[in-house]
C-alpha positions as CSV (number, residue, x, y, z in Angstrom):
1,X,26.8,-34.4,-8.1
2,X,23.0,-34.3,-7.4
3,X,22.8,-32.9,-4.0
4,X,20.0,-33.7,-1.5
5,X,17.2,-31.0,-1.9
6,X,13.4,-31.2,-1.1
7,X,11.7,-29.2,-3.5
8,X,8.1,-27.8,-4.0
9,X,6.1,-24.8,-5.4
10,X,3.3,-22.9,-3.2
11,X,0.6,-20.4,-3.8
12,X,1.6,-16.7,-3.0
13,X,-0.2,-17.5,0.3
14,X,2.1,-19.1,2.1
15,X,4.9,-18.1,4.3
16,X,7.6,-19.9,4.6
17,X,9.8,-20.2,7.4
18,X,12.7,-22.1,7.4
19,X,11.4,-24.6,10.3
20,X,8.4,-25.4,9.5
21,X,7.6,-27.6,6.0
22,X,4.9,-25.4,3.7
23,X,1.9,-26.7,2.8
24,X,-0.6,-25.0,-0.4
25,X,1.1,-26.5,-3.0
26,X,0.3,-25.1,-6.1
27,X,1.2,-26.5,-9.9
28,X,-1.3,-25.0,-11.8
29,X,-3.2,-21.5,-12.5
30,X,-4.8,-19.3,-14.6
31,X,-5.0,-16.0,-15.2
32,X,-5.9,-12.6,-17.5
33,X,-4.0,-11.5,-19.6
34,X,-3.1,-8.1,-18.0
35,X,-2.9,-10.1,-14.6
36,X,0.0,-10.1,-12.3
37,X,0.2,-14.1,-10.8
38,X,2.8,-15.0,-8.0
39,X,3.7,-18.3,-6.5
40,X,6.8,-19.4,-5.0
41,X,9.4,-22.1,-5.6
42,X,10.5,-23.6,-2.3
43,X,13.7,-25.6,-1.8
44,X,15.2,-27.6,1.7
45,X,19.0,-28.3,1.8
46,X,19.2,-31.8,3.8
47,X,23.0,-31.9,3.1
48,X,25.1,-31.4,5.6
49,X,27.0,-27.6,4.6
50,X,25.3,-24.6,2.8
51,X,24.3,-25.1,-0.8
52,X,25.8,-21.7,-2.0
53,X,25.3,-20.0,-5.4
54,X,22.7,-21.7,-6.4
55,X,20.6,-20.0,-9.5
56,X,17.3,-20.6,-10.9
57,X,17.1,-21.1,-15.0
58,X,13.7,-20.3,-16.0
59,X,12.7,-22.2,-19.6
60,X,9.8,-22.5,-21.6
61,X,7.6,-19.7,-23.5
62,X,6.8,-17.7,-20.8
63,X,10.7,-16.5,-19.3
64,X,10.7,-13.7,-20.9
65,X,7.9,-12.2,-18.8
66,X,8.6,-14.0,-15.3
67,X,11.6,-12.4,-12.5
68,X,12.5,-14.7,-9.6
69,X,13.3,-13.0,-6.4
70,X,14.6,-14.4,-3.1
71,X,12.2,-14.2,-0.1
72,X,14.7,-12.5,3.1
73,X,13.6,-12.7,6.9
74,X,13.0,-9.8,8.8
75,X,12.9,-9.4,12.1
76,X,9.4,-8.8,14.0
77,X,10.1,-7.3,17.6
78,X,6.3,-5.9,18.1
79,X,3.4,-8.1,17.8
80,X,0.1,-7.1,18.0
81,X,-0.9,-9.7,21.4
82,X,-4.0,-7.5,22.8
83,X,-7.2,-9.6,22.6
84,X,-6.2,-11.4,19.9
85,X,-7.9,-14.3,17.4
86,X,-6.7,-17.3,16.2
87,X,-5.9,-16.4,12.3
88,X,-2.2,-15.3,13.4
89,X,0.7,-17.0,11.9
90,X,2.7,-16.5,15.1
91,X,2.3,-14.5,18.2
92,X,6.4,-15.2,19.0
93,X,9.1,-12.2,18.1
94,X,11.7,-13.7,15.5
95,X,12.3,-13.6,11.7
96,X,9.8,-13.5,9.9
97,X,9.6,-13.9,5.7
98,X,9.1,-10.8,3.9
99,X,11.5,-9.1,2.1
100,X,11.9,-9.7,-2.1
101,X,15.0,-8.6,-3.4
102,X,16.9,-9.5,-6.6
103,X,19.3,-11.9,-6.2
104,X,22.8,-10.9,-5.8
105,X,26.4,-12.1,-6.7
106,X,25.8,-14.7,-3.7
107,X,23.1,-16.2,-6.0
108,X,20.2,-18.5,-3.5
109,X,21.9,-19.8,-0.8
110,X,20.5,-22.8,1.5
111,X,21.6,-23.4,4.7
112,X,21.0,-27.2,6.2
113,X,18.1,-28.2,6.9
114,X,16.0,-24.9,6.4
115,X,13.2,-24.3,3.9
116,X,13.9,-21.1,1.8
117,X,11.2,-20.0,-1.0
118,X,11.8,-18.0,-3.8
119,X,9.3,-15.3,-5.3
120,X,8.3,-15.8,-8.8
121,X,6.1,-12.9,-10.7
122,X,4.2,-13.3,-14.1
123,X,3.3,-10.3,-15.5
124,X,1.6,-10.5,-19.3
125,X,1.7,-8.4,-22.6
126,X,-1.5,-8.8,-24.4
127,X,0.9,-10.0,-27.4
128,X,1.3,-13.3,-26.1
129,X,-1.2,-15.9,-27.3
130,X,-3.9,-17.7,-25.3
131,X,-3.1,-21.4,-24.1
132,X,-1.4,-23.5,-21.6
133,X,2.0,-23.4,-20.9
134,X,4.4,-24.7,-19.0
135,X,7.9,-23.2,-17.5
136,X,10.3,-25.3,-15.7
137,X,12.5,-23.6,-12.5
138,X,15.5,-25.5,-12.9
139,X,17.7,-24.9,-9.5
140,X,21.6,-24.9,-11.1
141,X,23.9,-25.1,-8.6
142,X,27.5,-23.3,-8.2
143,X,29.4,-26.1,-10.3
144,X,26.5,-25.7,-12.5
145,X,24.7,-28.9,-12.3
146,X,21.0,-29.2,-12.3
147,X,19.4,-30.3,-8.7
148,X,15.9,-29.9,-9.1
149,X,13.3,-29.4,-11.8
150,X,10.1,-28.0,-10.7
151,X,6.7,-27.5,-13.5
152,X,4.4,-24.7,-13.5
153,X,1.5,-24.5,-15.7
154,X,-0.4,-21.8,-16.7
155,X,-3.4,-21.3,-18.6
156,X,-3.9,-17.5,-20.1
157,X,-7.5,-16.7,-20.6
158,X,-8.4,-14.5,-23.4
159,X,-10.1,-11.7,-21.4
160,X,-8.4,-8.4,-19.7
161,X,-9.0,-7.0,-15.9
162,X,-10.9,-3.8,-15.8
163,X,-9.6,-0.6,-14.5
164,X,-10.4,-0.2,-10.7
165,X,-12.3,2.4,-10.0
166,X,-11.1,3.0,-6.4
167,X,-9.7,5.9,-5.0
168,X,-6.8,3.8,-3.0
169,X,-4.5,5.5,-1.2
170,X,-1.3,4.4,1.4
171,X,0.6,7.7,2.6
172,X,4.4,8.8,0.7
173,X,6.5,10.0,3.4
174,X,9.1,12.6,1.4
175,X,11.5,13.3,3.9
176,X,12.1,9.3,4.4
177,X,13.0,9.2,0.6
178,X,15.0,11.8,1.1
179,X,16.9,10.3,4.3
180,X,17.1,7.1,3.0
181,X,18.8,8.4,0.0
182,X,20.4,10.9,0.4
183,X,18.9,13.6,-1.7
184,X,17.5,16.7,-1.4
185,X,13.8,16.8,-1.2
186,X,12.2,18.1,-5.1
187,X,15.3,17.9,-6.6
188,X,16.4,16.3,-10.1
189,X,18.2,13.8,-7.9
190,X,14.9,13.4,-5.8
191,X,13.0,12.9,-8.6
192,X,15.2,10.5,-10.2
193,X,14.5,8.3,-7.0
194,X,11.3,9.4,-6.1
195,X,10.4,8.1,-9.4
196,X,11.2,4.4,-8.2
197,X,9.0,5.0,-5.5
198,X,6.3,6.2,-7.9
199,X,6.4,3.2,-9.9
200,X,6.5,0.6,-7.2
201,X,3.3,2.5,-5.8
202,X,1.5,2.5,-8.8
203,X,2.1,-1.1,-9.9
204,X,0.5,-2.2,-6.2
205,X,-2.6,-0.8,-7.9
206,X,-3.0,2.1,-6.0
207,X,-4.4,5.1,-7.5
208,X,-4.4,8.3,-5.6
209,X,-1.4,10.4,-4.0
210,X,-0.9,11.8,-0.6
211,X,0.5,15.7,-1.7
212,X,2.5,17.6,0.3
213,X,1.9,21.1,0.0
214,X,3.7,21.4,3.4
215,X,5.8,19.3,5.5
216,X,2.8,16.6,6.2
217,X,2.0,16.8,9.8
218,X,2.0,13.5,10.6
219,X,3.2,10.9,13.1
220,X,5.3,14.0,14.4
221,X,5.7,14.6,18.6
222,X,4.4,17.9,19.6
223,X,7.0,20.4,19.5
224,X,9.1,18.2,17.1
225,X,9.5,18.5,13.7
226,X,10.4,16.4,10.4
227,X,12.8,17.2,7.8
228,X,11.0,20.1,5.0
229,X,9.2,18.5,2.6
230,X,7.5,21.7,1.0
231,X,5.9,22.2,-2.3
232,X,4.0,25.3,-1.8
233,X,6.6,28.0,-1.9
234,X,5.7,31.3,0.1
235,X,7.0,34.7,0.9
236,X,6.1,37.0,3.4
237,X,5.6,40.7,2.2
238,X,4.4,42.8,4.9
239,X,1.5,40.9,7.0
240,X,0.7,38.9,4.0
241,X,2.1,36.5,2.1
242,X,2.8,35.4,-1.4
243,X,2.7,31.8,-3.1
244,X,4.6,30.5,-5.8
245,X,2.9,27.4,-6.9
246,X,5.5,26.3,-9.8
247,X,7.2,23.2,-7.6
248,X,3.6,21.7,-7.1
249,X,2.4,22.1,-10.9
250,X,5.4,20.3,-11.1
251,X,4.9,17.2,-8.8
252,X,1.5,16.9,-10.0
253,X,2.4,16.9,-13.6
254,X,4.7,14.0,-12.9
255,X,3.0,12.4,-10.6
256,X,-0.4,12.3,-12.8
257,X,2.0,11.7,-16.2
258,X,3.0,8.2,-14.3
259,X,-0.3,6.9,-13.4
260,X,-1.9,8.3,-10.1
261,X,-5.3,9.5,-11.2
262,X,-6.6,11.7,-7.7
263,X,-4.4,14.1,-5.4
264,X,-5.0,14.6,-1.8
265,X,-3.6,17.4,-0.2
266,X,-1.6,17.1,2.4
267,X,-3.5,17.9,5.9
268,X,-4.0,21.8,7.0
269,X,-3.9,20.8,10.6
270,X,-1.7,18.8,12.9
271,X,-2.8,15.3,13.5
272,X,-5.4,13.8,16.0
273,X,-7.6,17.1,17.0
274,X,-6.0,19.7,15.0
275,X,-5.0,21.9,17.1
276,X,-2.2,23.5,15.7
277,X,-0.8,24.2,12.0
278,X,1.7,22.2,10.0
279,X,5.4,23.2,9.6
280,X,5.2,26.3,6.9
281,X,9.0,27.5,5.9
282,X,8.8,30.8,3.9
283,X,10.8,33.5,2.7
284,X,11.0,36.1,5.4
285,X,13.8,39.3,4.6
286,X,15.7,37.3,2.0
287,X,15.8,34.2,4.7
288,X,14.2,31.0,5.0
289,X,12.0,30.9,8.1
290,X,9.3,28.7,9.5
291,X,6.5,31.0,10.0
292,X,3.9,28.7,11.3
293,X,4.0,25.2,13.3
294,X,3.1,23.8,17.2
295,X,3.7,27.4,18.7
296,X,0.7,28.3,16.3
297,X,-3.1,27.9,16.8
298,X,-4.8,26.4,14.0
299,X,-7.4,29.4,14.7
300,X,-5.0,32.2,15.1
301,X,-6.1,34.7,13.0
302,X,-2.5,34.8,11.5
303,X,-3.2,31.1,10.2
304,X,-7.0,31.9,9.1
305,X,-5.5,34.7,6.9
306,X,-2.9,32.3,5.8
307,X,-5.2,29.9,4.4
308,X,-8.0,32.6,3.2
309,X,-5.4,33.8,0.8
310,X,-3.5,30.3,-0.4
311,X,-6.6,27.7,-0.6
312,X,-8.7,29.6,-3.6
313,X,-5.3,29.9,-5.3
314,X,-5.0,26.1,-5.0
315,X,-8.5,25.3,-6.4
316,X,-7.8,27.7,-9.7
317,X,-4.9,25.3,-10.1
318,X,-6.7,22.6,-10.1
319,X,-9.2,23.8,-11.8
320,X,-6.7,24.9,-14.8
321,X,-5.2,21.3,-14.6
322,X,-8.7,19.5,-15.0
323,X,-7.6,18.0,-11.6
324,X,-10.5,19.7,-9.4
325,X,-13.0,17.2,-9.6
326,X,-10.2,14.5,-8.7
327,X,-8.5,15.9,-5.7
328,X,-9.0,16.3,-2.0
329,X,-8.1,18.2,1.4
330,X,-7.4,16.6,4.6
331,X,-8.1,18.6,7.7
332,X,-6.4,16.1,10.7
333,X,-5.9,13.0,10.7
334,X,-7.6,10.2,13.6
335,X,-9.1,12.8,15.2
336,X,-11.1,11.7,18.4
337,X,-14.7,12.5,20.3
338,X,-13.1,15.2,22.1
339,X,-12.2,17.3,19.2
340,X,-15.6,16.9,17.4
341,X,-16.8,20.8,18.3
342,X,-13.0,21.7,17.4
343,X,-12.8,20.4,14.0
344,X,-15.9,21.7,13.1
345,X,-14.7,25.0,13.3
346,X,-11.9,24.2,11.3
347,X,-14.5,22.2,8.6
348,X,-16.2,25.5,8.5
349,X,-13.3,27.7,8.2
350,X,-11.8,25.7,5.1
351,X,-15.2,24.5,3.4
352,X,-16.4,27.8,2.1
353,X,-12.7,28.4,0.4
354,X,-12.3,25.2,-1.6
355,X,-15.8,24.9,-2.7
356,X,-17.0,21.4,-4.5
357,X,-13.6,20.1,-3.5
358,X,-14.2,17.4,-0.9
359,X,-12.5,17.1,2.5
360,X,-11.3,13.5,3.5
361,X,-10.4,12.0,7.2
362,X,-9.4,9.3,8.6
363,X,-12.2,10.0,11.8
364,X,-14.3,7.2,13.2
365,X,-16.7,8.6,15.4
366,X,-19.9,8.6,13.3
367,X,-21.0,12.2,14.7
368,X,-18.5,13.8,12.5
369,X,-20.5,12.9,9.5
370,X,-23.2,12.8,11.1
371,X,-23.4,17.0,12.4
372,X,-22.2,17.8,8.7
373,X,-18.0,18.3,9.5
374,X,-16.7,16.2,6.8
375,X,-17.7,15.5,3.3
376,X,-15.8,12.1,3.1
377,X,-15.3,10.1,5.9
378,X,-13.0,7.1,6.1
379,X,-13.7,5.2,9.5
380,X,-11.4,2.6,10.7
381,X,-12.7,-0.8,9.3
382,X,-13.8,-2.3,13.0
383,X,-16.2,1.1,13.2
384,X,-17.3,1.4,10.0
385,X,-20.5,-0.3,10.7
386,X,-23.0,2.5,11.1
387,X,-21.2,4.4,8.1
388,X,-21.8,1.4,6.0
389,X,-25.4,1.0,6.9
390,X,-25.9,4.7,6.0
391,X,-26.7,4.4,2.2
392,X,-27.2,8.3,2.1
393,X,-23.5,8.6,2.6
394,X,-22.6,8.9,-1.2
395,X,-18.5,8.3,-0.6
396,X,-17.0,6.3,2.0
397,X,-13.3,4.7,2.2
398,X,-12.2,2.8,4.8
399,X,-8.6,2.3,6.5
400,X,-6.9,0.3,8.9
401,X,-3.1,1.1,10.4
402,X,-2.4,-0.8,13.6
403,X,-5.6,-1.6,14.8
404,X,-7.9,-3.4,14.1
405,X,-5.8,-6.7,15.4
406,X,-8.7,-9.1,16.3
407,X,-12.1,-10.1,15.4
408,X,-10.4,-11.3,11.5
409,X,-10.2,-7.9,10.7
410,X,-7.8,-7.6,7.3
411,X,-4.5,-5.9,8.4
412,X,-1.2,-6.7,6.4
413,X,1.1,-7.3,10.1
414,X,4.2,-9.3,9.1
415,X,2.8,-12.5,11.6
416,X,-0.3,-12.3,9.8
417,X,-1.6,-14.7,7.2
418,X,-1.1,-13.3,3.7
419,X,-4.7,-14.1,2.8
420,X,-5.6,-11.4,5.6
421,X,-4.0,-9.4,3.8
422,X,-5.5,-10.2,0.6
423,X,-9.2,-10.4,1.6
424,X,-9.4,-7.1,1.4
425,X,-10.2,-6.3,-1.9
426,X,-13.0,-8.8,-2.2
427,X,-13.9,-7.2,1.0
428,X,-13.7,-3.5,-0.8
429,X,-16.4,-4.6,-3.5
430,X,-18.6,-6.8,-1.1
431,X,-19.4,-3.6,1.3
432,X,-19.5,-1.2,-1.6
433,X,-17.0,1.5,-0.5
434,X,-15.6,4.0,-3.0
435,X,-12.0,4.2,-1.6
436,X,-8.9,2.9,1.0
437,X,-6.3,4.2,2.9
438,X,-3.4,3.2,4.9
439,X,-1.1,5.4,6.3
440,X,2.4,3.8,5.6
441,X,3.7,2.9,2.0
442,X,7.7,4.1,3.0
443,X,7.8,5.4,7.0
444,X,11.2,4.9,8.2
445,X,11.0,6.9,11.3
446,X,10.3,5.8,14.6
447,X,7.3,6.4,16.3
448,X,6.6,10.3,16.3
449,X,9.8,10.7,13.9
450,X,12.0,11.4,16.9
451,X,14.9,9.4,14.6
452,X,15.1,7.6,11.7
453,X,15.2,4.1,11.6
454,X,16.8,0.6,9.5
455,X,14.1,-0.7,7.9
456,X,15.9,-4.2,7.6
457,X,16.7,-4.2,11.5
458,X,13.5,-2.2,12.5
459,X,9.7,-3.3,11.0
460,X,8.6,-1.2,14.0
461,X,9.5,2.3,13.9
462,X,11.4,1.9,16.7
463,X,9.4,-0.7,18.5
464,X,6.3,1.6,18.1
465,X,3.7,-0.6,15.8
466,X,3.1,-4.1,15.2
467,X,6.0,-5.2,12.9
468,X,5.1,-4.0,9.2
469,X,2.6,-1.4,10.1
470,X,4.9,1.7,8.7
471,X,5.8,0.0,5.1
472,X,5.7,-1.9,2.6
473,X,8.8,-1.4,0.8
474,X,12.3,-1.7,1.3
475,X,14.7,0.9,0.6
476,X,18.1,0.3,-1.6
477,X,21.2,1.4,-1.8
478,X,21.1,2.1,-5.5
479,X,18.0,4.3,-4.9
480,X,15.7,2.7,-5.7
481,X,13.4,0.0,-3.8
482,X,12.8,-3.8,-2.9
483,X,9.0,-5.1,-2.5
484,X,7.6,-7.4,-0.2
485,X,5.3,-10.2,0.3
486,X,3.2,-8.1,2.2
487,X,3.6,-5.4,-0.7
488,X,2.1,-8.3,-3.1
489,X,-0.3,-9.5,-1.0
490,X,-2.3,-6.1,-1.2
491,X,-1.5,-5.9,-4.9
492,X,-3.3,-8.9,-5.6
493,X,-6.4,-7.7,-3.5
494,X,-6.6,-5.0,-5.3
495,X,-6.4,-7.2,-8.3
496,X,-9.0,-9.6,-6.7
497,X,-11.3,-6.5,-6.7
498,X,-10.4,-5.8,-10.6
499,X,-11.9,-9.2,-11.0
500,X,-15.0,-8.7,-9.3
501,X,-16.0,-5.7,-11.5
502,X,-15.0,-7.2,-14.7
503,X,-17.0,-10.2,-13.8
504,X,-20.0,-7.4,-12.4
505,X,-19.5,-6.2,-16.6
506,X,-21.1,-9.5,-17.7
507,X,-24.0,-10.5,-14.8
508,X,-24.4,-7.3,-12.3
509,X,-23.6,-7.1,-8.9
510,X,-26.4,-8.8,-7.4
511,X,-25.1,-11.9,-9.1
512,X,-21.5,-11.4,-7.8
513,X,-22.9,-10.8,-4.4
514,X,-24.8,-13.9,-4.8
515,X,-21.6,-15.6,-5.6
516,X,-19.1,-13.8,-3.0
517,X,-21.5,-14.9,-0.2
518,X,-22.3,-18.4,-1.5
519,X,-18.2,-18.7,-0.8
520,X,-18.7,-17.4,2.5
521,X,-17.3,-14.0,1.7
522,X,-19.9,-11.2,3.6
523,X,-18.8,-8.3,5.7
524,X,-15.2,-7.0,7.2
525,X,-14.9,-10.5,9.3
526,X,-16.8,-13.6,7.6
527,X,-14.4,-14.9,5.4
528,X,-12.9,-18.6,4.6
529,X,-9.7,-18.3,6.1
530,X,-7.2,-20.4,4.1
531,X,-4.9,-19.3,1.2
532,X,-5.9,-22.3,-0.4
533,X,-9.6,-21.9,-0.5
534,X,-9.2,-18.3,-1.5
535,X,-7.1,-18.8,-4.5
536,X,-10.0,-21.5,-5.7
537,X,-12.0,-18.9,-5.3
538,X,-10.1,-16.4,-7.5
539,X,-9.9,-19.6,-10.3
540,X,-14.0,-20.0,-10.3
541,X,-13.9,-16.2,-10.9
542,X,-11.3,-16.3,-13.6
543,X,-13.1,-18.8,-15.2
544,X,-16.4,-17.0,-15.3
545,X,-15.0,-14.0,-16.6
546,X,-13.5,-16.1,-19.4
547,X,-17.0,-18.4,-20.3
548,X,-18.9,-15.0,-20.5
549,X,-16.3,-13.0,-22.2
550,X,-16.1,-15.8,-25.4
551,X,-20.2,-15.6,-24.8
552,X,-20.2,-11.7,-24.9
């Protein structure tokens, strides 16, 4: 019996809630061939009792390459409500859409009266011919009846995306894959699910790989410590110390053999100032000891020996993997004004025994470039200004974690728009930078890693950061992981950036300039701020890629 069911589909844009009717319908697209395109399916139950088990029945030519995924609500207990502008979703704590999963034996359920979406993904093989085509969602319900028929047509151009050539990076956090799966950090077993995490990382487009030659010492409380996540092993003989580098070949084999292209060592120094050392465990009498952490100076000369005698070893292993001219060092992370004459000590100390090898930061005070203490800065994106102006600055990445909130600054918050998210990327190629990073692909501590945390219940880390701050995956029980829209969303910027530079191939980058600002597209904050408008945007450059590709 045909039930009552609204039915519609909108762009990857929008997010739905269940109370509020979506608008950004969207019927039609086109796309490369080595494109990803998402938009969603959207259903409302105006019967009276749940419509349970329902299942979507793709048909047409294209099936075979599309998944289906429901859209879950999470919930969103810290918003970001300091000074903010008006390009919020919501400002209210609640559930907010987010999670994609697979469906399940319980198949799409709708409740009365609620609008629920459901993710659909199109990933191409260059096999498949050029054309338009159209693929009906057919929603089946549990007696197997059709109840709604919904048409999606796609055109696929006859053209391919170029390889970015960003260095983009959003911090692994080992001992969270380890916790949330119980597994023992570097293991096979670790591997096997580390490998999940690997893929899901490298299919979001980014392309370089936070390594941790020691526990990371990050988002950790002073005196506290997080669970040993150790590549580099050591031993102490006499008041030295020996270093087996056989588990970090290892990682970075794999690692590199699966798609990341640039390593960046974890940081030799706590975070914001560095004024301690990481977490080091080595072998001390036969035992396994932590020989160096928050009781330690990071310039003892205990530590400055330390690093005198591992760092040169590191850069001959690069160098013998063909890795050195694509790898980095972090010193801290976000350290402040106050630490400027500090870390410069520190700059000084490491520069000299890693040669060519750059160092990177997350710092944002201009006066750390500017007196010569780091060879790669990477200011937050709200004071970035003066580093952008500075055209002698040869590399420059930006970032942006839980700040900045205002001014229409991107940041991928749960309550925020998912174009804010996306802007990014044509935001990346407008200013010109080399690289990005966040800090959170998989944190499921809380704040300072006092405890771990749900990541279904908590989006937070324990009510720390604006709700989707510390990840963008989902873990599972089957070890492995479950995306989300914001994960997408900054997929398809980076995508959206892909596209710029292939189009750059055919007419320069003046031209595209030309073009980007014609659509209102300048700076960090100028920007047309409407899913809709955006993805027009993305078609005009699709179909200019394609016109001067058959032209080429």
């Amino acid at each position: 019996m045909k039930k009552r069911i609204l039915s519609k589909i909108v762009n990857s844009m929008v997010k739905v809630f269940p109370e509020t009717e979506p608008c950004g319908e969207e019927y039609r697209s086109t796309m490369l061939k080595n494109e990803r395109l998402n938009f969603q399916l959207v259903y409302k139950n105006e019967e009276e009792f749940v419509a349970r088990k329902n299942r979507i029945e793709v048909r047409g030519a294209l099936a075979p390459y599309i998944t289906v995924r429901n859209v879950g609500l999470v919930p969103v207990t810290v918003l970001p409500l300091k000074y903010l502008d008006d390009y919020y979703l919501k400002t209210t704590v609640g559930l907010y859409p987010d999670l994609l999963k697979p469906f399940d034996i319980l198949g799409l359920c709708l409740p009365p009266e609620q609008w629920r979406s459901v993710w659909v993904s199109l990933a191409l093989d260059t096999d498949l011919p050029v054309g338009k085509f159209d693929t009906e969602f057919v929603l089946i319900d549990e007696q197997g009846e059709e109840q709604s028929s919904l048409v999606y047509t796609v055109e696929i151009l006859d053209c391919r995306l170029d390889k970015t050539d960003l260095k983009l990076t959003n911090w692994m956090h080992y001992d969270c894959i380890a916790n949330e799966h119980n597994v023992e950090p570097f293991t096979d077993e670790y591997y096997a699910v580390f490998e999940r995490y690997l893929k899901a990382y490298v299919d979001c487009g980014f392309t370089m790989l936070l390594t941790p030659l020691f526990t990371p010492p990050l988002d950790t409380a002073v005196g506290g410590e997080r669970r040993t996540t150790q590549l580099v092993k050591v031993k102490q003989v006499g008041e030295g110390y020996e270093f087996d580098l056989t588990d970090l070949e290892k990682f970075i084999r794999f690692v590199t053999a699966r798609g990341i292209e640039y390593i960046e060592f974890s940081h030799l120094f706590t975070q914001w100032g560095g004024t301690a050392c990481p977490k080091i465990v080595a072998e001390v009498n036969g035992e396994q000891k932590r020989v160096f952490g928050w009781d330690t100076p990071s310039t003892s000369k205990e530590y400055k020996a330390f690093l005198t005698a591992l760092l040169p070893q590191l850069v001959l292993l690069m160098q013998r993997l063909g890795l050195d001219e694509k790898c980095c060092f972090h010193l801290t992370d976000e350290p402040t004004e106050e630490h400027i004459e500090h870390y410069l000590s520190l700059y000084k100390l490491v520069k000299p025994l890693i040669g060519d090898i750059p160092t990177v930061d997350a710092l944002s005070e201009y006066a750390f470039f500017e007196k010569g203490g780091v060879d790669i800065p990477v200011p937050v994106l709200n004071a970035s200004g003066r580093f952008r102006a500075n055209k002698e600055i040869k590399e420059l990445y930006l970032y942006n974690c839980c700040s900045p909130m205002n001014m229409y600054f991107s940041n991928r918050f749960i309550n925020m728009p998912s174009q804010r998210t996306r802007i990014l990327g044509m935001q990346l190629y407008e200013t010109g930078v080399q690289g990005y990073l966040h800090w959170g692909f998989n944190f499921y501590n809380s704040g300072h890693s006092i405890t771990r945390i749900n990541p279904y219940e908590d989006t937070s880390a324990g009510d720390t950061f604006p709700g989707g701050d510390p990840f963008i995956v989902y873990p599972t029980e089957n070890g492995g992981v479950n995306g989300s829209i914001r994960f997408e969303a900054v997929a398809e910027g980076f995508q959206d950036y892909r596209a710029l530079k292939t189009l750059e191939g055919y007419i320069g980058r003046e031209r595209v300039l030309a073009f980007l600002h014609e659509q209102g597209i300048e700076g960090l904050t100028d920007y047309p701020k409407s899913g809709g408008v955006h993805a027009a945007i993305k078609q005009k450059i699709n179909a200019m890629i394609a016109t001067y590709a058959k032209n080429a």
